[in-house]
C-alpha positions as a Python dict, from the first residue, in 0.01 Angstrom:
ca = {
    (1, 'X'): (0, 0, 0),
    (2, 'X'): (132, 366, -74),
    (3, 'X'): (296, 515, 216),
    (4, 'X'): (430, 863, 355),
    (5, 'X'): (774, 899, 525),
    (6, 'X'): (672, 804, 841),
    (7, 'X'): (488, 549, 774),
    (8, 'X'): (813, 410, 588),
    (9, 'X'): (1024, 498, 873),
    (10, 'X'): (778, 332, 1135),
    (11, 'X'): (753, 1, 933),
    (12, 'X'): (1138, -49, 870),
    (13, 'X'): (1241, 16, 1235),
    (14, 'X'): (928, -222, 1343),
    (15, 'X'): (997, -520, 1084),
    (16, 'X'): (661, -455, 930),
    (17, 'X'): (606, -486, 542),
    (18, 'X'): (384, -119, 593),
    (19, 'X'): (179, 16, 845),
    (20, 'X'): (-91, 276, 829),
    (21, 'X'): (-141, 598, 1047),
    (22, 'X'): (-305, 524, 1393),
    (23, 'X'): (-119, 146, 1431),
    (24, 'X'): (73, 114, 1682),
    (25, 'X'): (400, -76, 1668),
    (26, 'X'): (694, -124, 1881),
    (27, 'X'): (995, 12, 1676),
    (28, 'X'): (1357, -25, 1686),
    (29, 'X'): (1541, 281, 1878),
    (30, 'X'): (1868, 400, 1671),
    (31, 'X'): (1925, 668, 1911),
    (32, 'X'): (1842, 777, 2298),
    (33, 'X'): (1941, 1100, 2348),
    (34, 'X'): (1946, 1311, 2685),
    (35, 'X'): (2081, 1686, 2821),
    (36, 'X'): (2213, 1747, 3077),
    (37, 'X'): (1926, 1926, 3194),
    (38, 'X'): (1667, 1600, 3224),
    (39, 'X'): (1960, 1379, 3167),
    (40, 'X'): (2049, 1371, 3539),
    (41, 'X'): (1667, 1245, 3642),
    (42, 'X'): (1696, 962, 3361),
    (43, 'X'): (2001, 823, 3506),
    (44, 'X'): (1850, 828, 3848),
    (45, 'X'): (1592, 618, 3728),
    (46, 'X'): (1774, 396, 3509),
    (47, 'X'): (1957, 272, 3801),
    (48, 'X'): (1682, 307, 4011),
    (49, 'X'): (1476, 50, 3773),
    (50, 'X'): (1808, -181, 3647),
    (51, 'X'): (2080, -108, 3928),
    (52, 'X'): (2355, -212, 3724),
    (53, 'X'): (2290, -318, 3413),
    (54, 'X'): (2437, -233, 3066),
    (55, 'X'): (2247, 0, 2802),
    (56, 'X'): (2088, -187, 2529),
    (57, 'X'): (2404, -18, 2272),
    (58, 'X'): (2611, 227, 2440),
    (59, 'X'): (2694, 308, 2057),
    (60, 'X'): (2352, 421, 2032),
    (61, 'X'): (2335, 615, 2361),
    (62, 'X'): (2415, 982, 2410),
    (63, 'X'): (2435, 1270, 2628),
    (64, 'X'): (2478, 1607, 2508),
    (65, 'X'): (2562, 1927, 2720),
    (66, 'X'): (2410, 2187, 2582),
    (67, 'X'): (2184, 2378, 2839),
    (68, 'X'): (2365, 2533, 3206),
    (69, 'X'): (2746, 2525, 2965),
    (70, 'X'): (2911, 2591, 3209),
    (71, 'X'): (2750, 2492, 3445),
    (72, 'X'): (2721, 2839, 3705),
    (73, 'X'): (2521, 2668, 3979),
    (74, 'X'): (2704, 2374, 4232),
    (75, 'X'): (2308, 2158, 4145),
    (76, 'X'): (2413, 2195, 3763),
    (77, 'X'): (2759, 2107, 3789),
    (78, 'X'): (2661, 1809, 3997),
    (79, 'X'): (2445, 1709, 3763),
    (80, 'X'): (2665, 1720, 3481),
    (81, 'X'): (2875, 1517, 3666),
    (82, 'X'): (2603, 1281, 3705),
    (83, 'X'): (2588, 1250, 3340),
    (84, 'X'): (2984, 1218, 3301),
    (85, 'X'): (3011, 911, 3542),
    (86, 'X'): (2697, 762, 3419),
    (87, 'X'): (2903, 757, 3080),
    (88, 'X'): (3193, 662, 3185),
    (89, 'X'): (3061, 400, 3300),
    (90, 'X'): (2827, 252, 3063),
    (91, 'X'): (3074, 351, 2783),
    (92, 'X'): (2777, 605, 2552),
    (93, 'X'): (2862, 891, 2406),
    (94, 'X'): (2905, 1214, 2619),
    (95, 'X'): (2925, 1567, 2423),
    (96, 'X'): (3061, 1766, 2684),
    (97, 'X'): (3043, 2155, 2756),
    (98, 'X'): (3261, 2233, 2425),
    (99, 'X'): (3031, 2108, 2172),
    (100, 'X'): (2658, 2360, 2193),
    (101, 'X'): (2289, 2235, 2133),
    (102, 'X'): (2266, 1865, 2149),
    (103, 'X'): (2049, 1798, 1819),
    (104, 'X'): (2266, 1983, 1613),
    (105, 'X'): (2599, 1833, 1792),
    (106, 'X'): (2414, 1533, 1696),
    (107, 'X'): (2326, 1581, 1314),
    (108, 'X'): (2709, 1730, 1299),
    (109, 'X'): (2876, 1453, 1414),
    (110, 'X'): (2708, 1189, 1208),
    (111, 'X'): (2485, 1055, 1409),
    (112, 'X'): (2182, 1046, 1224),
    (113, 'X'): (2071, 939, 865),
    (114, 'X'): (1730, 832, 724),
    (115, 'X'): (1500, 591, 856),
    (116, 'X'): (1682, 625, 1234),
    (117, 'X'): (1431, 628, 1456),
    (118, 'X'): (1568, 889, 1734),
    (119, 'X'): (1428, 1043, 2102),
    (120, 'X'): (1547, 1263, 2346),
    (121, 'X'): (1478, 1456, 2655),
    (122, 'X'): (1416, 1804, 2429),
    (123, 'X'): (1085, 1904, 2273),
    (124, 'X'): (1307, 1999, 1958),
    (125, 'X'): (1419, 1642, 1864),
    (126, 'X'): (1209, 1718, 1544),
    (127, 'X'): (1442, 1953, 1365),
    (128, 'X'): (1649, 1599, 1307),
    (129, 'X'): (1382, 1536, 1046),
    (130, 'X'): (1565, 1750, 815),
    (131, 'X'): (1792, 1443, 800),
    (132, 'X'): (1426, 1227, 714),
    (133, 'X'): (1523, 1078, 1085),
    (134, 'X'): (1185, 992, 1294),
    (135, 'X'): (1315, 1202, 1589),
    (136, 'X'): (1118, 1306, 1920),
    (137, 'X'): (1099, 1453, 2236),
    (138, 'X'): (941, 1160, 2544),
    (139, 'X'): (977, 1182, 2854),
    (140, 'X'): (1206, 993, 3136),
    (141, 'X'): (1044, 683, 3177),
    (142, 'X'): (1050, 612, 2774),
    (143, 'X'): (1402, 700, 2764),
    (144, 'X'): (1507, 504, 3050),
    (145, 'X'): (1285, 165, 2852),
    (146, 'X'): (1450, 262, 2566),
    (147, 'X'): (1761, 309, 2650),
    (148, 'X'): (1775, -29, 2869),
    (149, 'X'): (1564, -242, 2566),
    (150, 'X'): (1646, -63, 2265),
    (151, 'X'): (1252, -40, 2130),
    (152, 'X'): (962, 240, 2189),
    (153, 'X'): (621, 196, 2135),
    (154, 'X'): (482, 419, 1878),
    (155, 'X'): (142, 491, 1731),
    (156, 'X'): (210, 580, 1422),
    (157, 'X'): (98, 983, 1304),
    (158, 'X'): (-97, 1095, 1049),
    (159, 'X'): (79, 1287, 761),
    (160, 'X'): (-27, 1690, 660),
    (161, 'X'): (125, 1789, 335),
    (162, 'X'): (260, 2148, 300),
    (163, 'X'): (292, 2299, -5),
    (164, 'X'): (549, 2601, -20),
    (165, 'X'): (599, 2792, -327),
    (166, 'X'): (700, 3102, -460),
    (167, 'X'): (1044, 3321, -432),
    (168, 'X'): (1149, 3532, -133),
    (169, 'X'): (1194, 3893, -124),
    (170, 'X'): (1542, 4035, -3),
    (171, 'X'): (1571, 3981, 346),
    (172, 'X'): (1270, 3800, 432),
    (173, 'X'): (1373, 3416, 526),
    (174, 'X'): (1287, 3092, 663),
    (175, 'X'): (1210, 3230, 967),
    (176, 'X'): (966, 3490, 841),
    (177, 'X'): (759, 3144, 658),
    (178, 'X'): (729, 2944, 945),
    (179, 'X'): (586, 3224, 1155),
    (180, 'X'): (367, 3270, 845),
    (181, 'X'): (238, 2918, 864),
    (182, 'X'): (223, 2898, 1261),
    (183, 'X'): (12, 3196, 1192),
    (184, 'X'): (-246, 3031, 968),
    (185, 'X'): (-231, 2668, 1123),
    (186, 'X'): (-213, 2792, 1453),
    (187, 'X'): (-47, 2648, 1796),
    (188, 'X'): (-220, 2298, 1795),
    (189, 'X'): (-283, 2282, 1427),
    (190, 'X'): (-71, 1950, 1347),
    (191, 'X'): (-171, 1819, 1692),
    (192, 'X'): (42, 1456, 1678),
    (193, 'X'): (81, 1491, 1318),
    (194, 'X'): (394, 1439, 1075),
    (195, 'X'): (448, 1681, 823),
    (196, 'X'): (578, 1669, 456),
    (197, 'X'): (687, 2008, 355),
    (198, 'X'): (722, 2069, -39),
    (199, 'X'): (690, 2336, -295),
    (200, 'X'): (1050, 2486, -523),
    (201, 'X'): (1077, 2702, -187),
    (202, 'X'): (1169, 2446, 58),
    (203, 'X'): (1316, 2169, -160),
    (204, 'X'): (1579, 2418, -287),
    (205, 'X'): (1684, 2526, 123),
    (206, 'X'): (2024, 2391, 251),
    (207, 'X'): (2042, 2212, 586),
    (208, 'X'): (2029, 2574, 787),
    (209, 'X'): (1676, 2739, 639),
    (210, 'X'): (1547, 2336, 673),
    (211, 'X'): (1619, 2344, 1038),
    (212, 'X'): (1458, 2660, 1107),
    (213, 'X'): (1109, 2545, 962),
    (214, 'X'): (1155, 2225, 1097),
    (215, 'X'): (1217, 2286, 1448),
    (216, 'X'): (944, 2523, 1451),
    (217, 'X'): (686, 2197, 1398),
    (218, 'X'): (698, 2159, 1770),
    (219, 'X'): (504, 2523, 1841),
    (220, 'X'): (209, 2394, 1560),
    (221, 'X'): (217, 2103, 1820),
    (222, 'X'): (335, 1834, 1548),
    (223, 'X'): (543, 1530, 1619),
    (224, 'X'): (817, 1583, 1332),
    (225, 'X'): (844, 1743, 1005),
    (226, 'X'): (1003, 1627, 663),
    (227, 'X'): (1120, 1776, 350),
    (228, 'X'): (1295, 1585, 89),
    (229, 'X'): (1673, 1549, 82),
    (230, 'X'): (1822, 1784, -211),
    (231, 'X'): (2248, 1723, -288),
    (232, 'X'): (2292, 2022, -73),
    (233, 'X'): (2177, 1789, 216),
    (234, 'X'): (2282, 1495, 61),
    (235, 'X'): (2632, 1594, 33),
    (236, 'X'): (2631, 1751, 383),
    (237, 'X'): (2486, 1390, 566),
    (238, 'X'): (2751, 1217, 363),
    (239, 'X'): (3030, 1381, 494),
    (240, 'X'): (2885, 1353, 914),
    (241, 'X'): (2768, 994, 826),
    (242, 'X'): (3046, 857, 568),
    (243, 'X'): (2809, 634, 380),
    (244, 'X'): (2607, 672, 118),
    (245, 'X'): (2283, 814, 233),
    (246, 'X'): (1985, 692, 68),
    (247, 'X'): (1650, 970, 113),
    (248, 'X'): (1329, 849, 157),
    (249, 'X'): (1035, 927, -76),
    (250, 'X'): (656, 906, -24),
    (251, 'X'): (429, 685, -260),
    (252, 'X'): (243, 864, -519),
    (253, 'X'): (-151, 782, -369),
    (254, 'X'): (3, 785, -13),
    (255, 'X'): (-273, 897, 224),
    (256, 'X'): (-282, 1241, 396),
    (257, 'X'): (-507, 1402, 645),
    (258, 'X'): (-474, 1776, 549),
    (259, 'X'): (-335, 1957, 217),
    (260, 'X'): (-193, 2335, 273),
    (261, 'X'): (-64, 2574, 20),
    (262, 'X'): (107, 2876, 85),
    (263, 'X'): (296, 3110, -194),
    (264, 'X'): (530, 3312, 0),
    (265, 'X'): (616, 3556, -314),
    (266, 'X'): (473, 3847, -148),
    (267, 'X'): (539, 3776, 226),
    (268, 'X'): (742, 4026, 456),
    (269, 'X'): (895, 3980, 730),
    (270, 'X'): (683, 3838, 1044),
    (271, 'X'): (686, 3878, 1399),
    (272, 'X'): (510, 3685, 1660),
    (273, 'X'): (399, 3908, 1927),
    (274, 'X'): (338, 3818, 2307),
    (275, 'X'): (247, 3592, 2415),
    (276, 'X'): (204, 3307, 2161),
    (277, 'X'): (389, 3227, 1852),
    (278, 'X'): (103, 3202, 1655),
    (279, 'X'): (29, 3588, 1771),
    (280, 'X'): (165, 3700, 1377),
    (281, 'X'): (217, 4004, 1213),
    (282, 'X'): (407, 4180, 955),
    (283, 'X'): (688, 4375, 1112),
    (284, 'X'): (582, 4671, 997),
    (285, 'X'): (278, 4648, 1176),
    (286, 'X'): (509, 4687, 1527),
    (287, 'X'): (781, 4917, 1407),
    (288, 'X'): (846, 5166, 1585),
    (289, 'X'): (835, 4949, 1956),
    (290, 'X'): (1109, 5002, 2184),
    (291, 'X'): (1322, 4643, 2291),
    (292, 'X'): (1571, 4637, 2568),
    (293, 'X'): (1770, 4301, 2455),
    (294, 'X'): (1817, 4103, 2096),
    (295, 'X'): (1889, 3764, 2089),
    (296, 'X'): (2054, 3615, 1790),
    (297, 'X'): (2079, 3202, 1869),
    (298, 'X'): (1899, 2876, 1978),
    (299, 'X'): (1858, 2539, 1793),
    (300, 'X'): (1591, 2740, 1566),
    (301, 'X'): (1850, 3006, 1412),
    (302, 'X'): (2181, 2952, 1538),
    (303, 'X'): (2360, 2852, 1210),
    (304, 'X'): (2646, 2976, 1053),
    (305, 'X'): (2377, 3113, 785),
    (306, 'X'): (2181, 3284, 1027),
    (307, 'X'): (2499, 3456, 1161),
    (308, 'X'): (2613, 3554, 802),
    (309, 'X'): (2298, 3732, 775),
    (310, 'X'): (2332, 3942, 1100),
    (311, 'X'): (2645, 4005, 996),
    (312, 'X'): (2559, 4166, 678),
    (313, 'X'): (2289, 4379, 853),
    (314, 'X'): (2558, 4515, 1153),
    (315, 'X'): (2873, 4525, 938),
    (316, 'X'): (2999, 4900, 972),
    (317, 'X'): (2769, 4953, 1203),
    (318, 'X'): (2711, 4974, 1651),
    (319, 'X'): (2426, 4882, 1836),
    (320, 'X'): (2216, 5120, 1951),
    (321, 'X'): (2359, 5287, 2339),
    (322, 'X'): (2090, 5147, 2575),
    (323, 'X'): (1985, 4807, 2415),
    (324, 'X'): (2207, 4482, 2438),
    (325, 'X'): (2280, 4222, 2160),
    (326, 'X'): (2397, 3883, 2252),
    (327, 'X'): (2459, 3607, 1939),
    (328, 'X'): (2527, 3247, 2047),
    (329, 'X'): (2619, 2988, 1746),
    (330, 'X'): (2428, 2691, 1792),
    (331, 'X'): (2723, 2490, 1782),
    (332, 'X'): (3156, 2477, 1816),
    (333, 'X'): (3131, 2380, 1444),
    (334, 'X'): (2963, 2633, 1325),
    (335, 'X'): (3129, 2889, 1554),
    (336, 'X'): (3482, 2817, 1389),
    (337, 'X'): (3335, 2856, 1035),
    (338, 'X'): (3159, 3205, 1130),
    (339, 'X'): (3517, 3281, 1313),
    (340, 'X'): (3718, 3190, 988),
    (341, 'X'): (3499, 3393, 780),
    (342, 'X'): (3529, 3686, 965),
    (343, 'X'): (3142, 3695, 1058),
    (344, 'X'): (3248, 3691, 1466),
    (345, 'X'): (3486, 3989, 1415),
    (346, 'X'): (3190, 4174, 1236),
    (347, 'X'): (2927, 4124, 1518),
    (348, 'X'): (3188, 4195, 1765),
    (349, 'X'): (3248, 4490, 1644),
    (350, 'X'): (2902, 4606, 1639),
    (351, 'X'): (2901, 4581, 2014),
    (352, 'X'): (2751, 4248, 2057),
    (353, 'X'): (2809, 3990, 2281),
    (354, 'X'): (2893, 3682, 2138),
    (355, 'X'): (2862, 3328, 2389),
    (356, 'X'): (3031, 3029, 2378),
    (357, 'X'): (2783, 2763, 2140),
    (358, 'X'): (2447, 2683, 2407),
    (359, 'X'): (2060, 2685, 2396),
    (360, 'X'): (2140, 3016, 2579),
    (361, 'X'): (1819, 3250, 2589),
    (362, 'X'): (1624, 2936, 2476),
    (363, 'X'): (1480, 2981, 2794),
    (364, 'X'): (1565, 3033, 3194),
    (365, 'X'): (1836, 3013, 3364),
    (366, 'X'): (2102, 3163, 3134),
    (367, 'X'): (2291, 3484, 3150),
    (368, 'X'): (2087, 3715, 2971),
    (369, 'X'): (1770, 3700, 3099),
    (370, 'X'): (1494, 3965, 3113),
    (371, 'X'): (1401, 4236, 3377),
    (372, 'X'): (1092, 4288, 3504),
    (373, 'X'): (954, 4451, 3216),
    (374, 'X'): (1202, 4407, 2948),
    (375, 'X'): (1105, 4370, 2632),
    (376, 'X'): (1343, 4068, 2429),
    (377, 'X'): (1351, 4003, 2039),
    (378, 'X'): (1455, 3676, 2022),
    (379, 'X'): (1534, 3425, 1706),
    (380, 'X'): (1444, 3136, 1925),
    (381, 'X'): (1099, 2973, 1886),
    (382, 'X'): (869, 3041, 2185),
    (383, 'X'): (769, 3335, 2352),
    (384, 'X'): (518, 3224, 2611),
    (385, 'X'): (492, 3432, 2963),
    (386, 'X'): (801, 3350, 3153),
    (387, 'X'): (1011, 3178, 2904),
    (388, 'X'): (1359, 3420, 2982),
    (389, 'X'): (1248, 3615, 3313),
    (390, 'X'): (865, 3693, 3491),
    (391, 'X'): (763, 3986, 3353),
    (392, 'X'): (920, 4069, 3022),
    (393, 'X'): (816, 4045, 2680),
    (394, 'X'): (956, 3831, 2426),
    (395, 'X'): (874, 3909, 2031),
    (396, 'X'): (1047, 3648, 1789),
    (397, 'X'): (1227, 3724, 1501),
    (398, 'X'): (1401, 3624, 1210),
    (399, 'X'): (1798, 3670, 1234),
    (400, 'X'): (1774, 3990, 987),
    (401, 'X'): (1519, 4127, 1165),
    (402, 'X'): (1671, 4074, 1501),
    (403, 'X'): (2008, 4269, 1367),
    (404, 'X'): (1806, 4571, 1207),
    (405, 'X'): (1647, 4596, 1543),
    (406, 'X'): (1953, 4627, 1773),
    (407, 'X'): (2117, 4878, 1514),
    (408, 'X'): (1773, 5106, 1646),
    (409, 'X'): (1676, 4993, 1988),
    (410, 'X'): (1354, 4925, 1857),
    (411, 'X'): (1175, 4688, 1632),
    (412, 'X'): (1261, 4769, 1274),
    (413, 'X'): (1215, 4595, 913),
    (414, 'X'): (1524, 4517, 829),
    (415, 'X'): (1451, 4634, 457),
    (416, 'X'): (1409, 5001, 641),
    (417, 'X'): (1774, 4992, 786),
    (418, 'X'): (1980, 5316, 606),
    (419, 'X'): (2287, 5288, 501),
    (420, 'X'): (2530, 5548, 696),
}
C-alpha cells in the first residue's frame, strides 16, 4: 500500500512490510538521546529501575551538554557530573560543555541518517527530520525503557502535506515562513501529526533554512516534520555519516489528512507578538516598539547562515547605546566557520556579545535574561509568559530582523535599515 515517510520509517524500524497511520507498533530505537538538563533524572531512574545493568548499545546512547554550559550553579555542575560518570561507565557517548545544542551536535557529528528512529529529553528532537530521521521529544520513563531495551512503542501519526511555493523577497527568510504558517495553522494545528513540507521554496533550502522550519513543527504542536533530501543535504549527511545516504520518498496515492498551500512571493517579514507564537504580524505592523535586549541564537536560528545574515545587517555599524545584543552559534562547528569567515569579528564589532555555542536565551536560567519589564527580540521559537524572566516580553524574530532591530533599539524591518 502507498505510504508517507513516516509510515516508511515506522515500518522499517518495526519489521513490518507497511503500516498505516493510527497502528501502533513497537519500533527499533537507533538513538536515545538526553541533556544534561533531564539527563540527570533519567540516570536516576535507570539505576533506580536496572541497578547495574548495561544499556541496550552504548553506541547508540548519548548525552549532550548543551543547556547550564558551564555549568554556574554547584546543582548543575553536579548534575553534569552525574551524566559524566553515568558515561563513563556505561561507555555512551558524552558531548561535553565544548560542543553547543545537542540535536545539532548530533546531526554534525554523524549521528543520524534516514529511517533512524531517534528520542530525546528536548521538545526539539524534530528539527532531526531535516535528515528524514523519525526524531522526538518523550519523557524519562521512555528513555530510561528505551535506552535499557532498545525499542519504543509508537502509534504511528498521520501525515499533513505542506505545499510552499513562490520566491522570497530580499531579506525575508525561513524564519519569516514558518511564523507565516504557525500563523495560519495555529499552535495545535498539526496536533500529533507528521508533516511533509514541499513546494521549489523548501526543496531548494540547505540544511540551515530546513532546520529553522523544521524545528518550529513543535510550536504547531506536530510530532516531526520532513522535507525531501536535495544534494545540498545529501552531500552535507555524507560527509557527518560517511556512507552513502539513501533519502526516503513518499508513494504517489500515499494517504494524507490535510493539504496546505502557501505562496510566500509576497510575504514580509513576520513577527510573533506576546504571548504566543502564533500571535503574527508583519513587522511593519510593530515598528516603531522600543526592545531592551536582541537575541541572535537557539537550535531554531543559530547557524552559521543565520549569523552571516546578521552580519551583513551590523557590518559598519554599533548597536544602539541602551539596548544589548547577545549572538550564540548553535554549535563549536559552526562557531569556527563564522570565526574563519570573519562573521564573529563583524558582530563583535558592532558591540555584541557573542557566547560560547548553548541553547542560551532558549529559555531560563542563562545569562541574559529579562528584567521585570524588558522587552526581548529573540530568534528562538517560543515566547510564552516567563520563558527568559517573569515579567518581560519576548517578540520572535528572524535573524535579519533581530540585527536591524539592535542597530535602532527598537523593532525595525530590516529592509528600512539606512545605510550610513
Amino acid at each position: 500500500m502507498p505510504s508517507t515517510i513516516v509510515e516508511k520509517i515506522l515500518a522499517h524500524a518495526s519489521g513490518k512490510k507497511s503500516v498505516s497511520s493510527s497502528d501502533k507498533v513497537w519500533a527499533n530505537v537507533d538513538l536515545v538521546a538526553m541533556r544534561d538538563f533531564g539527563g540527570p533524572n533519567v540516570i536516576l531512574k535507570y539505576e533506580q529501575e536496572f541497578d547495574d545493568e548495561p544499556v541496550f548499545d552504548p553506541n547508540k546512547v548519548a548525552i549532550t551538554f548543551d543547556l547550564h554550559i558551564p555549568p554556574r550553579q554547584i546543582k548543575e555542575a553536579n548534575n553534569q557530573k552525574i551524566c559524566r560518570e553515568f558515561a563513563r561507565k556505561k561507555g555512551v557517548h558524552l558531548f561535553d560543555i565544548n560542543k553547543g545544542i545537542g540535536q545539532h551536535t548530533l546531526l554534525e557529528h554523524g549521528m543520524v541518517k534516514p529511517y533512524d528512529v531517534i528520542i530525546g529529553t528536548d521538545s526539539h528532537m524534530n528539527l532531526l527530520g531535516v535528515a528524514e530521521a523519525f526524531s522526538t521529544g518523550v519523557g524519562i520513563t521512555d528513555i530510561v525503557a528505551a535506552m535499557r531495551y532498545g525499542k519504543l512503542w509508537y502509534r504511528v501519526p498521520e501525515t499533513v502535506k505542506i505545499k510552499v511555493s513562490g520566491e522570497l523577497k530580499k531579506l525575508v527568510t525561513p524564519k519569516d515562513v514558518i511564523l507565516h504558517i504557525i500563523s495560519n495553522l495555529g499552535t495545535d494545528g498539526l496536533s500529533y501529526k507528521a508533516v511533509e513540507f514541499e513546494g521549489n521554496l523548501v526543496e531548494n533550502m540547505g540544511v540551515d533554512g530546513r532546520i529553522t522550519l523544521l524545528s518550529m513543527v513543535t510550536e504547531m504542536d506536530g510530532k516531526i516534520g520532513f522535507i525531501k533530501p536535495n544534494k545540498l543535504v545529501l552531500d552535507f549527511l555524507k560527509e557527518k555519516v560517511g556512507d552513502e545516504v539513501k533519502p526516503i520518498e513518499p508513494d504517489k496515492g500515499a494517504e494524507y489528512s490535510d493539504d496546505f498551500e502557501f505562496d510566500v512571493t509576497d510575504l514580509e517579514p513576520q513577527v510573533a507578538c506576546p504571548h504566543s507564537p502564533d500571535n503574527v504580524k508583519n513587522v511593519r505592523e510593530v515598528e516603531g516598539t522600543p526592545i531592551d535586549q536582541v537575541f541572535i541564537g537557539s537550535c531554531t536560528n543559530g547557524r552559521l547562515e543565520d549569523l552571516r545574515v546578521a552580519a551583513s545587517i551590523l557590518k559598519g555599524k554599533k548597536v544602539k547605546k541602551g539596548c544589548r545584543l547577545i549572538v550564540t552559534p548553535s554549535t563549536m562547528e559552526v562557531a569556527k566557520k563564522a570565526l574563519e569567515e570573519g562573521v564573529i569579528q563583524t558582530i563583535l564589532e558592532s558591540g555584541a556579545v557573542v557566547t560560547n555555542p548553548s541553547c542560551a536565551l532558549c529559555t531560563i536560567g542563562h545569562p541574559g535574561v529579562l528584567a521585570s519589564g524588558d522587552v526581548t527580540l529573540s530568534t528562538s521559537n517560543r515566547n510564552y509568559p516567563g520563558k527568559i524572566g517573569k515579567g518581560g516580553e519576548i517578540y520572535l524574530v528572524s535573524p535579519a530582523t533581530a540585527a536591524a532591530s539592535a542597530l535602532y533599539g527598537e523593532i525595525m524591518d530590516p529592509r528600512d535599515v539606512k545605510d550610513e
